[in-house]
N, C-alpha and C positions, 0 to 999 in steps of 0.2 A: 062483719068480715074484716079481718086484718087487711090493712095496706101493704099493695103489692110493692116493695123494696125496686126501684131500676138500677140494674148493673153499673157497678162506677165505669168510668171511661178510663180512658191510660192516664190520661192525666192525675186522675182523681187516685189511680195505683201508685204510680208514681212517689206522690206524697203519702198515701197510705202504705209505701213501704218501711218495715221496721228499720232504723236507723242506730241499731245497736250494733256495734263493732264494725262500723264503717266511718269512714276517716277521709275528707277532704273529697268525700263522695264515692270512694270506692271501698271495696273490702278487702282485708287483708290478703284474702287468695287475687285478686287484682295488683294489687299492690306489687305480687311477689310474680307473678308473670310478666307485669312490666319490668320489674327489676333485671330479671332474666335477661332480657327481648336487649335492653339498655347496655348489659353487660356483655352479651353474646357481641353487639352489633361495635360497641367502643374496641372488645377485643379483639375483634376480626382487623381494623381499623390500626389502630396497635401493632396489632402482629405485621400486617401487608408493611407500613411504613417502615419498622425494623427490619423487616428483610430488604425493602430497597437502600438504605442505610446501608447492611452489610453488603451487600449487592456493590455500593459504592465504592465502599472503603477495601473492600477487596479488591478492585481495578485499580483504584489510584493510590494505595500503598506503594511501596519500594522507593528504590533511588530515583529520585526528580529527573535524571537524565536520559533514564530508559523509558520509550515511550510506552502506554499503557499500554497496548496492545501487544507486546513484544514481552511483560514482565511474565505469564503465565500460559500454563495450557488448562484451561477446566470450563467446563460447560460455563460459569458464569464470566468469565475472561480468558478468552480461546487467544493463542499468538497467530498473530496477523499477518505482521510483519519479518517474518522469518529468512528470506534471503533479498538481498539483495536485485533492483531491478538497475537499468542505462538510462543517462541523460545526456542527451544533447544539448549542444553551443555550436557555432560558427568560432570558429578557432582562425580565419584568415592573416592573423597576426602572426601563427607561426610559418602557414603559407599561405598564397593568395586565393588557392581554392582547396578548404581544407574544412573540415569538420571535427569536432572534439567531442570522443565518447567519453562519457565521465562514470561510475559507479557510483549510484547512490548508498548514502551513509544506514546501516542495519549496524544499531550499539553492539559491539564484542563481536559482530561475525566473521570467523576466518573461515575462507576457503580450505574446502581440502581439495589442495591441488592433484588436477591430471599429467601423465606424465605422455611427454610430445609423443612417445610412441604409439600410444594407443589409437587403433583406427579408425573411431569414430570420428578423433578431435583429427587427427592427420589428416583424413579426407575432406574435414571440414573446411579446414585452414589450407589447403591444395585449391580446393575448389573456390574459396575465397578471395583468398592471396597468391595464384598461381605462381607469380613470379619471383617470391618472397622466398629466403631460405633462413632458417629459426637455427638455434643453437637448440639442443636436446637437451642440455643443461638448463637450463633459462627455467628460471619458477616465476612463471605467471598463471593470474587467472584468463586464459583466453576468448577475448572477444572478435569474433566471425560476424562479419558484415556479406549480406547478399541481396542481387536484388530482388523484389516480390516477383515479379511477371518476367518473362524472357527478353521481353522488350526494356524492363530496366539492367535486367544484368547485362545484355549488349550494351547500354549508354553508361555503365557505370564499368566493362569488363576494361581494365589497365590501373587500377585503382590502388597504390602504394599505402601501407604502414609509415608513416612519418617517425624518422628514427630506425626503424623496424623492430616496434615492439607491439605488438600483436592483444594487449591484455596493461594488466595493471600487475605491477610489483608486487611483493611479501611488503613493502614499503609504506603500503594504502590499506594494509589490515590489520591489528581491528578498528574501525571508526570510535570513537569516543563523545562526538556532538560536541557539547559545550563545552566541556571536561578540556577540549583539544585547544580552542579556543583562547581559554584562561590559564593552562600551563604551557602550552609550546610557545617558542621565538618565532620570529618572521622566516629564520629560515627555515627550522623544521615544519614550517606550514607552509613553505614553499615547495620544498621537499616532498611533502606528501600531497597536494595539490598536483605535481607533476605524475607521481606515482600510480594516482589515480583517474588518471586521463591518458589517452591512447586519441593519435590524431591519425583520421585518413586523408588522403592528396587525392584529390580527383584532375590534378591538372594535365595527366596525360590521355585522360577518358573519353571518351566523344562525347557524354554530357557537358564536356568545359568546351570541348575544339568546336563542335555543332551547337551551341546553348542557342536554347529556346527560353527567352522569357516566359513563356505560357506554358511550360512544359513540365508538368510534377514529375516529379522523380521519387517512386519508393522502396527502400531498403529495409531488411531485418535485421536484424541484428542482436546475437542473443550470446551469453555467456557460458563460459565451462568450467565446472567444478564436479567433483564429486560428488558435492551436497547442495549443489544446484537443480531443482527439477524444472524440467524442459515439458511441462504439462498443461493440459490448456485447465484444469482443475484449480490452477494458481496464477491463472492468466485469463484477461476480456476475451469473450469472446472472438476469434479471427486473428487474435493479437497472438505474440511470439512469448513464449513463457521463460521468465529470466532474461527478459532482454528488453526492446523497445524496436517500432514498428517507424521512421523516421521517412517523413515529407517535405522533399525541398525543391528549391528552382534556383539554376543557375541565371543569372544575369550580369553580363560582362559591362552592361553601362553603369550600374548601378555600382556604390559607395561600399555596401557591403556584397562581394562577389559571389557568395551563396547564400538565398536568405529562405528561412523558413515557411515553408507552407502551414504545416501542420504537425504534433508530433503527440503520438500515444506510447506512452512506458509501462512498463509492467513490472 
């Protein structure tokens, strides 16, 4: 009787498999499905990298002086920075208890001015500066200070415009950043430094006459333009939209007369 043959094992396949048209252990149909897998996976790779490239070079193109944020409107670089918010300083220098709103710098933006009549800003600026009386003529952008709670508008109600200018000049717009820096002289930077500050007096207020070293004091205080929105959509949360939300304490011993608690802008 013939000898029963035992099945090879895998091993034994293995090596008895035919090794014609196979190449560095694989087969050409191998070969080409790695190929694939290799090119799919570099190009995806490739591609992702060039879109954040262009991702890049599209936000930070344009003039060096405009900040990115501010160069475009499109899904991949949306304008951020669109109108101007307030800043605060301690201004005691022009009076002993005085506060200095300042308008922060947005490159190229001009207000479009309100005109005094209109009764939104009217009421505003009545309710503010009750005692204050404006020229009609006067083109500014106006900024209304009031206090947050009842309790601050009584310690702040007798509260004067220093000068009695209410806002910031045609003088303070457009901002330029650096541009401003490198071409104007000391005086037209001094000129527009002023332009762009509005100081209040609290020295006849019961905050300065009754001062409470422990005693915060908060105000809003927000701006008026036509192309200014008063939204909480472009504003913190609880915070004052085109404006700033300003925490301070008077202290009569103290070197500097009003000093800062805390201060949120928008």
């Amino acid at each position: 009787m013939p000898e029963k043959k035992e099945a090879p094992t895998k091993g034994q396949e293995k090596k008895e498999a035919p090794t014609k048209g196979v190449f560095i252990g694989r087969t050409p149909l191998q070969w080409a499905q790695l190929f694939i897998f290799i090119l799919l996976t570099w190009g995806f790779l490739a591609a992702f990298s060039l879109s954040c490239w262009a991702c890049f070079t599209a936000i930070t193109r344009g003039d060096p002086d405009v900040p990115y944020w501010r160069r475009h409107t499109s899904i991949v670089s949306p304008a951020v920075f669109t109108q101007p918010g307030l800043h605060y300083e301690n201004a005691s220098d022009e009076c002993q208890y005085c506060l200095g709103i300042s308008v922060n710098c947005v490159i190229d933006w001009t207000p479009d001015y309100m005109k005094l009549s209109e009764s939104d800003l009217k009421d505003a600026l009545k309710d503010a500066y009750p005692e204050a009386a404006y020229s009609s003529g006067a083109i500014l952008m106006y900024v209304t200070c009031k206090g947050k709670t009842k309790s601050d508008q009584e310690k702040i109600g007798g509260v004067k415009v220093y000068n009695g200018k209410p806002g910031f000049g045609s003088d303070a717009f457009p901002c330029r950043g650096n541009q401003e820096n490198n071409d104007d002289d000391k005086e037209t930077k001094k000129k527009r430094k002023k332009a762009r500050m509005m100081v209040l007096d609290f020295t006849d207020t019961k905050a300065v006459k009754n001062a409470d070293p422990e005693t915060v004091i908060t105000i809003d205080c927000r701006s008026w333009a036509k192309n200014v929105i008063d939204d909480s959509t472009v504003a913190y949360k609880g915070l004052p939209g085109a404006g700033a939300r300003i925490l301070f304490k008077v202290d009569k011993k103290a070197d500097q007369k009003i000093s800062e608690a805390t201060l949120n802008s928008t």
